[in-house]
N, C-alpha and C positions, 0 to 999 in steps of 0.2 A: 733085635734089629728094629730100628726105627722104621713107623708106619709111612713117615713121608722122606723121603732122603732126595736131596739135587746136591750132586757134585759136579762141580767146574763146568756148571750149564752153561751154553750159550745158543742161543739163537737170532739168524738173521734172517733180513727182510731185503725184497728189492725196492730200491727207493721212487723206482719211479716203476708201477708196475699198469703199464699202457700195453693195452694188446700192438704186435706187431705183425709185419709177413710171417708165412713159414720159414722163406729162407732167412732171413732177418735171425729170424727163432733160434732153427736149426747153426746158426754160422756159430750165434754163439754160445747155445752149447757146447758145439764141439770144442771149442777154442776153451771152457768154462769158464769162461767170462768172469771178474770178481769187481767188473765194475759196478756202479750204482749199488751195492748192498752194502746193509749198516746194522748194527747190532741192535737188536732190541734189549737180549740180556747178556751180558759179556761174565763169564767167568764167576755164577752164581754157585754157593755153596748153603745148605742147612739142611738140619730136620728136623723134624714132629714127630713126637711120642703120641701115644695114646690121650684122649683129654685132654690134650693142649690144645691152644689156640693162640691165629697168628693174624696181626694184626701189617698191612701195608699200604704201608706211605708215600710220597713221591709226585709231583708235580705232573702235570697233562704230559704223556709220551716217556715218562718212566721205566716203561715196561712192566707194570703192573698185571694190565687186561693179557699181557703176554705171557707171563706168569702163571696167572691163573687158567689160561687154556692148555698152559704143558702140564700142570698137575691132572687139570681132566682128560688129557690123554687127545684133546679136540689140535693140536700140533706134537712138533717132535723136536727135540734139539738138534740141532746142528756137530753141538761139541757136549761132552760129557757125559753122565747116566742121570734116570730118575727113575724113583723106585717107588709105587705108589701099594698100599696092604687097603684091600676093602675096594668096598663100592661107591664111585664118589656120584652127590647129588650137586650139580649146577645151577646157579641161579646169575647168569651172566649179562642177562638179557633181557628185560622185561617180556613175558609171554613170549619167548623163543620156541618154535614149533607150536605154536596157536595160531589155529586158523582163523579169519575174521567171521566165516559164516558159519561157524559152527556155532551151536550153544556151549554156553558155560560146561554143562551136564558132559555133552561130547568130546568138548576141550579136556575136559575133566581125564573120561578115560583115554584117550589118545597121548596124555600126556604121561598118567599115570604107566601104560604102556610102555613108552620110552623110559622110563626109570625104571622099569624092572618088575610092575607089581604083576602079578598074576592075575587073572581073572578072577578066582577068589578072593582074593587080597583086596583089589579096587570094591569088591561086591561088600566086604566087609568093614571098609575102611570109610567107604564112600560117604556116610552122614558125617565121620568126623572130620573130615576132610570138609567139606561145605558149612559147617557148626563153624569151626576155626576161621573158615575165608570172613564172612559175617554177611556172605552176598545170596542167600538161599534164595531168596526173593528174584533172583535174575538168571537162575541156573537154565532155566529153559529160555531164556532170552541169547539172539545171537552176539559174539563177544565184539561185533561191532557196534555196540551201543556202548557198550563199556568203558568208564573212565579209564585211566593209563591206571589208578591205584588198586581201582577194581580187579584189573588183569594182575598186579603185584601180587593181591589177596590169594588170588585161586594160582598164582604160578607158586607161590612159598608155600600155600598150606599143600599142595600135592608134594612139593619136594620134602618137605618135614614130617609127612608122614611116612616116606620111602622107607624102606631098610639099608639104610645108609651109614657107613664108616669115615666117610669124611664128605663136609659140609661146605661152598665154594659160595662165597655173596660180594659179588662186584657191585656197589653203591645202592641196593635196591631197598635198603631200611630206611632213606634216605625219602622215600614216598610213600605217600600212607599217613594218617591220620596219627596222633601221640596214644591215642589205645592200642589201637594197628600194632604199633612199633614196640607198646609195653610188652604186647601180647608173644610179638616176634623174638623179643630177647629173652625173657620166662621159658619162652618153647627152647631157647639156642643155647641155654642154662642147664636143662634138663636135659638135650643132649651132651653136654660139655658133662655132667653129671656120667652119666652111663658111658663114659667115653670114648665120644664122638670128636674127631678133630674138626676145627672149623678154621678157614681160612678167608679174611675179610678183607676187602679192598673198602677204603672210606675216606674222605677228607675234612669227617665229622669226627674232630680227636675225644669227643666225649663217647662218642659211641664205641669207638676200639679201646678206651681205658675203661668203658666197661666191660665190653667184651672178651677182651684178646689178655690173654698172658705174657705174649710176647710181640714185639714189633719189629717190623724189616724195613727199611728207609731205600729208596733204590732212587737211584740219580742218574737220568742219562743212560740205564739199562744196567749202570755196574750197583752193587750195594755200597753205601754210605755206612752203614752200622744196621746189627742184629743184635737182640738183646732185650733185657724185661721190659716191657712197653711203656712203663712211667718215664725210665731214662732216655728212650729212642723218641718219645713222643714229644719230650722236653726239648732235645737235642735238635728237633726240626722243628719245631716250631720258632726254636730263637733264630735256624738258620735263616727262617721265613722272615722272622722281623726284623732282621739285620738285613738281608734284601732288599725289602720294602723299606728301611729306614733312608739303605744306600744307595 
């Protein structure tokens, strides 16, 4: 059975989502209203084995970010099943659940927390975990002093140290210093080694042909093409230059 499986997913969104009255609310509920909603992902299908990685594509409002919060389980479909094996760690959001007045150190376990590690676990993990960020020096500092890369460093090194079966990074390689980022893909290597799936949202086509096995194109919320990420990756890129040409 495949680790990550989406059959004839789809999920929608209300397009204009402004609070109303109750009764307003209420009316049309009961009515179920099917106005103002629009597909984010219409009729997706794939999966992921073990070790693989998936590399996606697609223009602002693709349905990308949407994607990646039904594999985290953080929404739901509408139409179809998904079927997720393992523990998945999120990186969707720069420092998502950091608080600004906490320190490094407290962000540290509070986050480690939310992924699953145990109090042991954090207590044991904990040097490597700040060794990897390269921010030791600011761990007792509150994380409102922190650059946005800074917050990268210590949100990726707590997720890659999780006990994690599948891996979720919406653009976040994309800040951070060229060591930062060697350092991030060596680590995402080594889980891809012991396999780990990793699924990357990027519009950095070197960084998904380094990373990803495979590539998913989504246009508009429906899929364009799936398939080994050198061909999908060719495939939109010329779609993009004939665009911009025309």
């Amino acid at each position: 059975m495949a680790a990550i499986r989406f059959q004839n997913v789809s999920k929608r969104y209300s397009r204009h989502a402004r609070r109303r009255f109750l009764g307003s609310f209420l009316g049309k509920s009961f009515r179920r209203s099917e106005e103002g909603k629009f597909y984010a992902l219409k009729d997706i299908s794939f999966t992921l084995e073990h070790g693989e990685s998936l590399g996606v594509v697609g223009p602002n409002g693709a349905g990308k970010s949407t994607l990646l919060s039904l594999v985290a389980g953080l929404s739901w479909p509408d139409e179809g099943e998904i079927s997720v094996e393992g523990r998945v760690a999120a990186l969707l959001e720069l420092g998502s659940g950091f608080h600004p007045d906490l320190t490094g150190q407290e962000n540290l376990r509070v986050n480690a927390a939310i992924l699953g590690f145990s109090r042991k676990q954090t207590v044991e993990r904990f040097d490597q975990i700040v060794e990897f960020s390269g921010i030791g020096d600011f761990m007792d500092e509150p994380l409102r002093t922190y650059s946005s890369g800074m917050v990268l460093r210590l949100a990726f090194s707590v997720a890659i140290h999780a006990d994690l079966d599948v891996l979720l990074i919406d653009e976040v390689l994309a800040v951070g210093d060229q060591s930062f980022q060697a350092k991030c893909i060596e680590r995402i290597f080594e889980l891809k080694r012991a396999g780990k799936i990793l699924v990357c949202v990027s519009h950095a086509p070197q960084v998904l042909q380094q990373l990803c096995d495979r590539a998913l194109w989504l246009e508009s919320g429906h899929m364009v093409r799936e398939g080994p990420v050198g061909g999908t990756l060719e495939a939109y890129q010329a779609y993009l230059t004939v665009g911009a040409g025309g």
